[in-house]
Structure formats: structure tokens, C-alpha cells
N, C-alpha and C positions, 0 to 999 in steps of 0.2 A: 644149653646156654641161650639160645635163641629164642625159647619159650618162655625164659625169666625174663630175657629183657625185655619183650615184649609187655609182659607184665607191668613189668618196671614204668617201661615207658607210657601204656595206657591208663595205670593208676595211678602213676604220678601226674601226668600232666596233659590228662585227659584230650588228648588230639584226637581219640577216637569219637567223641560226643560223649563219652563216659562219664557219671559223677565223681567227682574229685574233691576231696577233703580241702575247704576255706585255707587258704592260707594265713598261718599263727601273724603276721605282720601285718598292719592295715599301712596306706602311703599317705601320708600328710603331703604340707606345704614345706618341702626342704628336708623333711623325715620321714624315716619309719617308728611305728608305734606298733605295741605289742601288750595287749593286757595280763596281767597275771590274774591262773585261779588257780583256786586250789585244790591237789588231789594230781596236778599235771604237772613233773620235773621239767624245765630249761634248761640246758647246759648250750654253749655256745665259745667261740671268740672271733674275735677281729683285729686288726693292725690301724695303730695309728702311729704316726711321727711329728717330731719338732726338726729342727734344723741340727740338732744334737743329740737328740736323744728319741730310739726306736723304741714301740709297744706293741705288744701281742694280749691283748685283754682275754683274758680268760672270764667266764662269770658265769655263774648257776642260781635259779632259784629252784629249791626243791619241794617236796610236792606238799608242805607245810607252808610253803610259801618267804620263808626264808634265803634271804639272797646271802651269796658267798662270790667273791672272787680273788682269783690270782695272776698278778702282771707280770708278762716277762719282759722286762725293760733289760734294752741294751743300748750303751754308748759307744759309737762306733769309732770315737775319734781318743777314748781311752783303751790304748790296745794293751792288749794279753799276749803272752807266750806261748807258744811257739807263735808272730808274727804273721798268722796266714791269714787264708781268706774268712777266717772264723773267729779271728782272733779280738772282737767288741767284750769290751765287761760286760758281763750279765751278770742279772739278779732277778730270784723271786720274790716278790713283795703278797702274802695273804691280807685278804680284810679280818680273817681273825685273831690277827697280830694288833690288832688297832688297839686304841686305848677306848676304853666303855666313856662316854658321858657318863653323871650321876644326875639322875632325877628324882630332887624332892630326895636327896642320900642316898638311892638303891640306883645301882648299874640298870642299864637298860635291856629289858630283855627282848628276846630274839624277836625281831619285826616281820611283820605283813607287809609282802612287795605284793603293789597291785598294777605296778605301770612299770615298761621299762621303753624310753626313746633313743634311737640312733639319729644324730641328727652332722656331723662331725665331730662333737664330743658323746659320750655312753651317759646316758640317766637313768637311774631308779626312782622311782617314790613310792610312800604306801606311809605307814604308821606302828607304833610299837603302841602295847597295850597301856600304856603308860600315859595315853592319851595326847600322845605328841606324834605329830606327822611329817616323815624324813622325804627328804631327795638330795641323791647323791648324785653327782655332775664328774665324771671322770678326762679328762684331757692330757696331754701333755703340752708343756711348754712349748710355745713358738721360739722362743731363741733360747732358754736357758735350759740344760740338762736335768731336769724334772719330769717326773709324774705327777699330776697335782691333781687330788679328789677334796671337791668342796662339798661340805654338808650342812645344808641348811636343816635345823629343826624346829618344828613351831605348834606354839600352843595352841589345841583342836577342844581344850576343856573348856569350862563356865567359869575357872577360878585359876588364882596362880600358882607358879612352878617355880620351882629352881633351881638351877640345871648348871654343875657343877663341869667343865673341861678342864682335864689336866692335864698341867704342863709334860711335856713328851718328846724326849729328843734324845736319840741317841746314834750310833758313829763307830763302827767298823771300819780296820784297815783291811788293805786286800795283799796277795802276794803280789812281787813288785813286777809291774811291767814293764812295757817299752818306754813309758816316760817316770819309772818310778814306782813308788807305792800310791793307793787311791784311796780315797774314803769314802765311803757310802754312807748316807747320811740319811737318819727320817726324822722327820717332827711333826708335833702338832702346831698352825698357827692359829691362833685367836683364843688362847686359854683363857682362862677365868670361871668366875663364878656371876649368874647372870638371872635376875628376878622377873619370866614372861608373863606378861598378862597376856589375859584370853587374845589369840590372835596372834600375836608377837612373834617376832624369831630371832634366832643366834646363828650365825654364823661360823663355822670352823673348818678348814683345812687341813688333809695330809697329806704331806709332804715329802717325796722319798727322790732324792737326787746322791750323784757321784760327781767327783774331783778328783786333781791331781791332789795328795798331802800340802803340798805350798801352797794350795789355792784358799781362798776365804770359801766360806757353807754359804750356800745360795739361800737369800734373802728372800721371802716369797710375800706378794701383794696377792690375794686370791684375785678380789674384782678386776684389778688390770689385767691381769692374765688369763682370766676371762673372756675379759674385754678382748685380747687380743689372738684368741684363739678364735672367736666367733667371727671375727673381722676377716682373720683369713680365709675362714669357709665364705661368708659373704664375699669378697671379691672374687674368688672362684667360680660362685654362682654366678656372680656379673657378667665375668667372660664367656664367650662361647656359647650362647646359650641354644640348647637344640627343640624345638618346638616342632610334634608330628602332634598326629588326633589320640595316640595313646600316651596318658600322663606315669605310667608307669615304665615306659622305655625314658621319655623325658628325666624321669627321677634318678634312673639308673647312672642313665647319662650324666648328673648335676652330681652324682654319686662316686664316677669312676675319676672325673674333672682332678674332684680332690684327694683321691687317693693316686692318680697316677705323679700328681703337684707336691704333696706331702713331704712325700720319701726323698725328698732332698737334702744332704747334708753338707755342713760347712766345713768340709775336711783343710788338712793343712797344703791337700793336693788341689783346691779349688772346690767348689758346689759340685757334687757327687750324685747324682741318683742313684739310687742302690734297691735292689728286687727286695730284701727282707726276708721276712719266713723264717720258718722255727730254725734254718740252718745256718743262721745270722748271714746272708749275704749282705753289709753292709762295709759304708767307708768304701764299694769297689764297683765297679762297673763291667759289664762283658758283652761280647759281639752282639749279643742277641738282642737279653733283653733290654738293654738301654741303647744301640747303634742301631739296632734295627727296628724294635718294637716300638719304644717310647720317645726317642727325640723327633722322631722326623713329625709325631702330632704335638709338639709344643710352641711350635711358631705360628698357630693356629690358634690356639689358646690364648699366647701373647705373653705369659707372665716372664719377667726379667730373670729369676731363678731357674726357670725350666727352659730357656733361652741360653743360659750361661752355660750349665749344667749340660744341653747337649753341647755346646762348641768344645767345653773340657774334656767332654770320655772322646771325640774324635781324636782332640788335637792328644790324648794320653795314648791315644791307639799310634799313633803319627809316630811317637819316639822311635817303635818299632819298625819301621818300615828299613829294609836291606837290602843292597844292590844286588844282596845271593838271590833274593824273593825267597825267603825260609817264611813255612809258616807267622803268620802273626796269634801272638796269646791269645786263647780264649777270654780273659780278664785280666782286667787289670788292679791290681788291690791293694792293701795296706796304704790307704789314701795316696794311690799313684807310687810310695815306692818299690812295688814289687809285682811282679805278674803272674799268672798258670795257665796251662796250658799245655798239656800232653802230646796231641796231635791235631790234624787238621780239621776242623769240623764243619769246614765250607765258611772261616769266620770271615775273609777277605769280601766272598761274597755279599755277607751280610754288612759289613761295613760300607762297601759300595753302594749297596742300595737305600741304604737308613743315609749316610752322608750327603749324597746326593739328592735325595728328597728333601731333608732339614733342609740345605742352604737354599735351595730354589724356592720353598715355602718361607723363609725367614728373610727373603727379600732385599739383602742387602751383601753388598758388592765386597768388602772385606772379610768377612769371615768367607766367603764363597771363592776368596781366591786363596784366604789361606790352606783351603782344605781341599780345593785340587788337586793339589801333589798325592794326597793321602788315598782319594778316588782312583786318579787312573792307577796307583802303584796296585791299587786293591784289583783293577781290573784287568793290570798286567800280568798281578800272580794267577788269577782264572785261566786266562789266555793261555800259560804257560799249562796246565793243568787237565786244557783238554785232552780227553781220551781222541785217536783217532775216527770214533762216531760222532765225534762234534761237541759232545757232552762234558759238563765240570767234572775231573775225578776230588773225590778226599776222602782222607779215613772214616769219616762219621759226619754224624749231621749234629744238629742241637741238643739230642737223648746221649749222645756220648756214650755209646753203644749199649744202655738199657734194651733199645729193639735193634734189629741190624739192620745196616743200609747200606750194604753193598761198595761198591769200590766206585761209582759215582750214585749219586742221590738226587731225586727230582729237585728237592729244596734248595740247594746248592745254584741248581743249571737256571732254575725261574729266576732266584735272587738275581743271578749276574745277570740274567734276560733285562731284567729291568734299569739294575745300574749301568746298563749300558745307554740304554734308552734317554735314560733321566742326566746321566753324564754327559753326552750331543748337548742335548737342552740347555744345561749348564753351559760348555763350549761356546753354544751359539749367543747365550745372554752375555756373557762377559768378552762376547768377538775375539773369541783366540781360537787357535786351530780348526779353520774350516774344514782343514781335509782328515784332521784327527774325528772331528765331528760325522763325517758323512761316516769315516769308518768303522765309528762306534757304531751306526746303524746298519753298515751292511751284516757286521756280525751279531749284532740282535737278530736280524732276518733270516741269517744260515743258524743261528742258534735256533730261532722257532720252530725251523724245521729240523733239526736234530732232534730237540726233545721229543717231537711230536714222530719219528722216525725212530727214538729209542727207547721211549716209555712208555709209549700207548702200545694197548693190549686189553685181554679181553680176563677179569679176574673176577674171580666167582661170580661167572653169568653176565659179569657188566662190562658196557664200552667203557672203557673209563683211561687210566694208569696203571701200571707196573710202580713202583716206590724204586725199584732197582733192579738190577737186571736178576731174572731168577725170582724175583717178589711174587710169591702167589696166592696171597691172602690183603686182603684191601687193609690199607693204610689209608688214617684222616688226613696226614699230608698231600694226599691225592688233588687235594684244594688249590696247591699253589697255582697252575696253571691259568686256573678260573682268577687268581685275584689278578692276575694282570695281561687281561681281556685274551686269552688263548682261549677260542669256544669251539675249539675241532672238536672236540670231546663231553662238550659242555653237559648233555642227557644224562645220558651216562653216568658220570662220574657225580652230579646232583643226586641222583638216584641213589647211585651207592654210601655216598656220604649220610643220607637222608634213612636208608634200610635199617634194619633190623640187627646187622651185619657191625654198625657201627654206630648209630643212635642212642640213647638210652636215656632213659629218665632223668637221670643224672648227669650229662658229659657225654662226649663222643668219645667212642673206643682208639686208642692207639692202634693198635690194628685186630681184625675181627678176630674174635674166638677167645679172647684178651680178657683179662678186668678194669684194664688201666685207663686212665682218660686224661687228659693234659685239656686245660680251656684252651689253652692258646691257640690248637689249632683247630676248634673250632670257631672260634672268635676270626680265624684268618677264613673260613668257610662261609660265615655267613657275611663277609664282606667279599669274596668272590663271587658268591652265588648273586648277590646282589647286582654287583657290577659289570655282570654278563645278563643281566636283564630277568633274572626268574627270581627274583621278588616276591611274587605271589606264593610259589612255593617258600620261600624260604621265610615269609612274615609268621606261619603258625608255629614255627618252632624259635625263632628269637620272640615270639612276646610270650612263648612259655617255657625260658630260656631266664628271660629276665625276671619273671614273675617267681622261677626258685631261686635263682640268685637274689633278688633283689628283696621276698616278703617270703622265703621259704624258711626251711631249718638252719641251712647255713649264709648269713648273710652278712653286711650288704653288697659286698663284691664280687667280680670274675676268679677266683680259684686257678691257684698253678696246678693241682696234682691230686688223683687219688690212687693206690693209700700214700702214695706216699710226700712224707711231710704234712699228712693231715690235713690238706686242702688250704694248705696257707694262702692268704691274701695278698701272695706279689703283687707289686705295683705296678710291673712294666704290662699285667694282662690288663689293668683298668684302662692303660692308652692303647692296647688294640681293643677294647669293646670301644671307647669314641671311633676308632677308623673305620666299623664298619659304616658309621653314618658321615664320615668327611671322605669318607674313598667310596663307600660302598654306594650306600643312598644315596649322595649327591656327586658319586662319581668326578672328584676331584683328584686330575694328576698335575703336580705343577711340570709346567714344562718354560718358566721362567722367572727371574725376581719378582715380575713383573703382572705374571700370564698362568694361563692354569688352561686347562681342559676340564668341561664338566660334562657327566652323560648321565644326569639324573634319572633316576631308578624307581618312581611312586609306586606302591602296592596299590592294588584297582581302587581296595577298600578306603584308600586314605587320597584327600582330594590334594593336599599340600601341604609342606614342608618348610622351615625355616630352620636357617643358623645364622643369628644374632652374634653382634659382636666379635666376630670374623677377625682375626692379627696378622692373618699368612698375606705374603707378597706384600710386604712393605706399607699396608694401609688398612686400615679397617674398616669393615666391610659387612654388610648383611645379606646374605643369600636366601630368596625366596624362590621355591618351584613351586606350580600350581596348574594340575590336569585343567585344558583348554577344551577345545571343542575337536573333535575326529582325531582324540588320539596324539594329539598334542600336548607338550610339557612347556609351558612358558618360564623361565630364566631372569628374574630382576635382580640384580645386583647392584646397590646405593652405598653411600657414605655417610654415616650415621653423624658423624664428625662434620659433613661440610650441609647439614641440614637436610639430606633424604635426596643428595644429589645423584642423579643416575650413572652409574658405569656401565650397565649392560641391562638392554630388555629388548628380547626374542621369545619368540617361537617358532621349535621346532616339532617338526614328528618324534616323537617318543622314540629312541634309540638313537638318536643322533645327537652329535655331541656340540656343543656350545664353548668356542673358545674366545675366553674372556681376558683383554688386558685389562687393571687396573690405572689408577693413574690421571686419568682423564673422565672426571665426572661430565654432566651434563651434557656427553658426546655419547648416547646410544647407539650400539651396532647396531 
């Protein structure tokens, strides 16, 4: 096992100095681009979403050069029976169901793809031998439950064509759900018959959307919806924007923006973010990956939906909270009316520490008290739960015993370390309970030392973790430690994460000897390892981390899982790839509406760092670091908004940390 991955690892992604096969993907401006030849099959997919309607794009071109695909669109806000967490309409929609153009009277035959672009929508282009040359623009709808594929084709001859589209509509019912019977609906729009001179082109749309039966067929404008598909990846690009020396972490980053922003739906339970993936998590939300993974980076970002959307999955978690302290649901689903939930998987934990972080990053004083209650009850059930070693006990951790983890779990004991942490800070910004505040901190302090008193150990060879008591094979969770700044063990446990043991070409192992690999906990590693200062180490494998992900086979997102579910493109892993560079690299912990902690992190190689357009702490902001002279990181933080006005510029020694209030421009610490 050791010898393949090794393999794995030095032909895939060449860290040894090894030659390494070009990656199939080149990176534009806002895209990736991929040439088609022929003799070489493409098979691939990805997720995208509207406010109503989820997509899993399937698509191949085959080694004729022949493009085919298949969508698997679901609505999550038209539910199915049995009511659960699965319960979205789905449909597959082929492109060889389509209706042919006629050109010049004869169907068009099978075309040459020469180009296929990711850019937020999927594009093809190339030519049918008919001497017309196609590009197909794939997207879905921003507000309307739609799939929509526009086809432009255009005359590439000396003389003219004429090119016959026919009319194309038709309308299935479905068995009857929760709100009835549905229809699923396709069309062609822009039918007719159309005379192109040399050069010319025609436009036409298909169209494949679902309703309720009482609803009217959605109406479809190609070019608006267009218009307004492309609009939203642009304002995405606007916000946030992260500038280092390598344009391909930058891309990833302007990549993950809008897929972690996307998967937001308008349920009847409020704006929902929802993970996706071929096992339709949709319409629901759960501890993890939207309490913990993905809201607390959207107040950062800034967008109003991704702002909404976390206040909703807390205040949906909030229902539950009991004066027993009985577990809280894993999830919450069927747009807020129903939950799941088995046992405990440390979700308290995770709740406190994503809640806690969102309202001190989102800077404003009403949602921050609404969701107090929800924090400390999250940190009272922990409290209640320690083992007498000091440690969180619960049945399971996020795998939900896929791997085991023992009767307490590292992941579990870090989280609450920190929503403890982050809870004081809260306390202290909205001036309530001082003496609640200091004691959030004493017990951060006996918890550090607990962990570090009940999980460190010495596990194949390395200083590192124990995952649980009894654990003696390395687990990539061994990271959490590292992400919030615990460095007893720091060598060590980098080391181990980094080996052979758990590395791989592909994904970090869930635990060694395994096949298994989940991004997400590598994605919380390399913002660990960042944040305890070994950057250097940790820069050759995130830019060739990004480099598969992002221009590799499977692209252009962070990946939940392999095998299983096919390495779907959950949304909640694209807001931890931004974390490692708003925690990691720039070593950003809020520790008020207002105020933040930064312990920027530059790799030697890279002189400086920027995040543009900055939303967290209540004002908008631009962060620049930039290595000084002996080993210093210089700190400017301005206001884009009040003309380049200063809120903060220092210099420190490199590992020391920089705490910045916002608020008061033109007044540098």
C-alpha cells in the first residue's frame, strides 16, 4: 500500500522533481479551458445551482470527438415521498434526447468538439461537418427552476444555409408529492426556420424545468438569463478577492467563492444552503457542513444570501435546544420541517464554534445576541459531557461511524476549545457576563491541557495524536489541534499528515492503510499547518493540491469523498478551501464585531498577499501583508469605501500577531 501511494503521489504531482504529465485544463481570466483532440475520451462532472433548482452536469466527449451529456437536476423545494433528507424531484435530462436542427433539410450530424470552457456556466464549441460551427453554454437558472442550454450555430461556409428548428415541447406528470402532482417540462425556444449568410447565426434554447400542476411552464428569455447567470459569477468575483504570486491558487479561490455562494436555496423554511451531491442533500442543512464549515466564511465574502442563509441553519438548530440537554439533530431538513439525527456526533460542538465565529465576523450586534442562547446551551451540553480526563465524550464524530472514534474524539474536544474561546470574545463585545466570559476561558485553558494530556501519543513512529483513546493508526483529523494554534505537537503531527502514511496523489487518507480520503480534512490541515507557521512546508502540496483540483481530471472544485459518492462537489468543502487563506494565511480569528487577530503566515517564496474587498467586522476592508526587512510581515488594512483610508499599519516580527479594530480609519496603530 505504501509503494502505490507513493507512486501515486510522485507521478501524479510531481513533489519529487519528477516529470509530470501537463495538465488536460489551461487557467484563463475567470476560467478554465480545455482543448479537445481527437483519439483522447473526456468524461467528467460538476454541480451547479440556482436559487431553486440543483445540477450535477455530467458530459463526455469521446475519442471521435463527439460530445454527449447528462444532467441530473433536482428541485429541492418540490419534495417527494417518503419526505426525508432525499426527498428533491430529480430527473435525468440526455443531450440525445434533443431535437436535431435541419440543415439545408438533413439532421445534423454528429459534430467535432474542439473547446470545452468552465467559467460558472459549462461551454462546448467546435463544428458539424455541415459547415456550421456550434457552442453550447450550459447554466442553470438564477431564480427560476430551470436548466437552460443555449446553442448558438453559425454559418463557417462561402454561401448560405438554412437551418430549420423545431418546435419542441413536451410535459410529464410525476407521482404525487408533498405539495401534489408536478410536471416536468422541456422545450425548444427560438424555433423556426432561418436563411444564414456566411458568417450569421441563430440562436436556440433547451429548456428543461419542473412545477407544481397548478403552476403556469416557465417562460424562458435565453439572453436575460444569461445576462443573469454571468452577473452573479461576476459579483462573486468582485467580492473577496484573494491576490498571492500564484494565479492558479488565486483562480481556485475565485472558483470555490462561487460554488460555496451558489448552493443556496429559497426554501419555504428561509434561504438554505445545502452540501448537494449525487445523495441530493438539499432543501436541509447540518452541524457540520453548513454550522461549521461554510457560514462562519460568509460574512467575509459579504453576500446578503450567504449572510441570511447562515443566521437561518443557526436559528433552525435554536428550535432544538432542551432544558434536558438531549442531543441536538445532526440536520435539519425538509425545508426546516423535520430533522435526523441518530446520535451524537459532537454536533453541539460544531454548532458553537461555526456560530460563534459567523456573528463576531458578521459584525453586527442583533443577530449576535440572537444566537447567544444557542452558543452557550451548545457549550453547556459539552460541559455536561466531559469524560473525567477533561475531554468532550460522543458517540461519533462527522463519519458517523464509517471509521471509529471512540467514546471521545479529538474533533469534538478542539471544536468546543475554540467555541469557548470565541464565545468570551462575544461576551466581551456585547458587555454581558464578565465573569461568564473569564470562565469560558479558564476552561479553554484546562481543556488545552486535557487534550494535549489525553490524545497526544506516539502513533506509527510519530509525535503527533491519538484520534481516540486506543487509536493506533494516524488519522488526518489529527490536524484539528494545529488549526487552532495548539503547537505542542506541531513537528510531528505536520510530518505525519504530510507522509506516505496519509498523503496521496489524490486526497489525504482517512486513516493510514485505508483507501478513503474526504477533502475536507485536508482542507482543515492545510489551514492548520498554515496557522502554526510551517507554510513553507505546507505551500508544495496545496499549489499541487490546487493544481488537480482545479486543471486536473476532476475539476474545478474541493471534492467530499472518494469512492464514495463519486467525489461529488459539496459546496460546504469550497468555504473551507477560502478558510485556509482567511484563517490560514492571513491568520484571521475574530475576536470581536469589531476586532480580529491576525498572525499572517507568507511562504519565504511569496513576498505579499492581499484580500480585497474584505465584509467581516461590520465594514469593508482590504488586507495587505507584505515581508519587510529581518523577517518582518508588515499588516496594512484601509477602507476601500472611505478612499484608501488607514485602519491599521504595522510591523511586526513574523509570528506575532497583529490585532486590529476596525472602525476608525485614518487612526493607525
Amino acid at each position: 500500500m505504501r509503494t502505490l501511494l507513493s507512486v501515486l503521489f510522485f507521478a501524479g504531482w510531481g513533489l519529487a522533481g519528477l516529470a509530470v504529465e501537463p495538465s488536460p485544463w489551461q487557467a484563463g481570466e475567470g476560467r478554465i479551458e480545455r482543448r479537445i483532440v481527437a483519439g483522447k475520451a473526456v468524461k467528467d462532472h460538476f454541480a451547479m445551482s440556482g436559487r431553486t433548482a440543483d445540477v450535477i452536469f455530467e458530459w463526455a466527449v469521446g475519442t471521435n470527438q463527439a460530445f454527449s451529456s447528462s444532467a441530473f437536476v433536482r428541485w429541492p423545494m418540490l419534495r417527494t415521498l417518503p419526505d426525508d433528507t432525499h426527498a428533491s424531484l430529480k430527473e435525468r435530462f440526455h443531450s440525445k434526447d434533443e431535437p436535431l436542427p435541419l440543415v439545408n433539410g438533413q439532421p445534423l450530424a454528429e459534430g467535432r468538439t474542439e473547446r470545452a470552457v468552465i467559467d460558472g456556466t459549462f461551454r462546448v464549441s467546435g463544428r458539424f461537418e455541415e459547415g456550421v460551427a456550434f457552442e453550447r453554454t450550459v447554466f442553470p437558472s438564477v431564480s427560476s427552476p430551470a436548466l437552460i442550454t443555449r446553442v448558438e450555430l453559425r454559418n463557417v461556409t462561402s454561401g448560405a444555409l438554412t437551418v430549420n428548428l423545431p418546435a419542441w415541447r413536451q410535459s410529464r406528470e410525476t407521482k404525487p408529492g408533498v405539495f401534489g402532482v408536478y410536471c416536468v417540462d422541456e422545450s425548444l425556444v427560438g424555433a423556426g426556420t432561418f436563411r444564414l449568410q456566411p458568417g450569421e447565426s441563430v440562436v436556440y434554447g433547451i429548456v428543461r424545468a419542473a412545477r407544481e400542476k397548478a403552476a403556469p411552464p416557465y417562460w424562458c428569455e435565453l439572453e436575460p438569463e444569461l445576462g443573469a447567470r454571468r452577473a452573479f459569477v461576476a459579483s462573486l468575483a468582485d467580492a473577496l478577492v484573494l491576490e498571492t504570486p500564484d494565479p492558479l491558487v488565486n483562480l481556485m479561490f475565485r472558483f470555490a467563492k462561487l460554488h460555496a455562494s451558489e448552493s443556496i436555496f429559497a426554501t419555504r423554511g428561509g434561504l438554505m444552503h445545502a452540501p448537494g451531491g449525487y445523495n441530493s442533500y438539499l432543501a436541509a442543512i447540518w452541524a457540520n457542513d453548513q454550522a461549521e464549515y461554510v457560514s462562519p466564511f460568509f460574512p467575509f465574502l459579504g453576500t446578503a444570501a450567504g449572510n441570511e442563509s447562515a443566521v437561518n441553519c443557526y436559528r433552525l438548530f435554536a428550535r432544538h435546544m432542551n432544558p434536558e440537554f438531549t442531543y441536538l439533530p445532526w440536520s435539519v431538513i425538509a425545508e426546516g420541517r423535520d430533522v435526523y439525527g441518530k446520535f451524537d456526533r459532537g454536533d453541539a460542538a460544531m454548532i458553537a464554534h461555526g456560530a460563534s465565529r459567523f456573528v463576531l465576523a458578521n459584525g453586527s450586534r442583533e443577530p449576535a445576541r440572537e444566537l447567544l442562547p444557542l452558543i452557550r446551551w451548545c457549550l453547556e451540553y459539552c460541559r455536561r459531557m466531559k469524560l473525567p480526563e477533561g475531554v468532550v465524550a460522543s458517540q461519533s464524530d462527522e463519519l458517523e461511524g464509517r471509521f471509529p472514534s471512540g467514546k471521545a474524539n479529538l474533533c469534538t474536544s478542539a471544536l468546543y476549545y475554540d467555541g469557548l474561546l470565541r464565545a468570551a470574545d462575544l461576551l466581551d463585545a456585547l458587555q454581558e457576563d464578565p465573569d461568564g466570559a473569564a470562565a469560558y476561558r479558564q476552561e479553554a485553558q484546562a481543556l488545552e491541557t486535557a487534550i494535549n494530556a489525553y490524545f497526544a501519543a506516539t502513533v506509527e513512529g510519530f509525535e503527533t495524536y491519538r484520534y481516540y483513546e486506543g487509536n493506533d493508526k494516524l488519522r488526518s483529523w489529527i490536524c484539528m489541534p494545529l488549526v487552532f494554534g495548539m503547537t505542542g505537537r506541531k513537528q510531528g503531527t505536520i510530518d505525519a499528515l504530510f507522509s506516505d502514511r496519509l498523503w496521496t496523489g489524490n486526497g489525504m487518507l482517512t486513516q493510514s492503510g485505508e483507501k478513503t480520503y474526504w477533502d475536507r480534512s485536508a482542507l482543515y490541515a492545510f489551514r492548520g499547518i498554515f496557522r502554526v507557521g510551517a507554510q513553507d512546508q505546507a505551500l508544495p502540496y496545496l499549489t499541487a493540491y490546487v493544481k488537480e483540483r482545479l486543471t486536473g481530471q476532476h475539476v474545478p472544485y474541493a471534492v467530499e469523498a472518494w469512492p464514495e459518492f463519486n467525489q461529488s462537489h459539496l459546496s460546504a468543502e469550497s468555504g473551507l478551501f477560502c478558510r485556509i487563506f482567511t484563517e490560514g494565511l492571513f491568520g484571521i480569528t475574530p475576536t470581536g464585531l469589531d476586532r480580529f487577530d491576525c498572525l499572517p503566515r507568507l511562504p519565504s517564496s511569496w513576498s505579499k498577499a492581499a484580500l480585497r474587498n474584505v465584509s467581516a467586522f461590520g465594514c469593508r476592508s482590504t488586507m495587505e501583508i507584505t515581508r519587510t526587512w529581518g523577517g518582518k510581515i508588515r499588516l496594512r488594512v484601509t477602507s476601500p469605501e472611505r478612499g484608501g483610508a488607514v485602519f491599521y499599519d504595522a510591523v511586526l516580527p513574523e509570528g506575532q500577531t497583529h490585532r486590529v479594530t476596525l472602525g476608525r480609519p485614518d487612526a493607525a496603530k
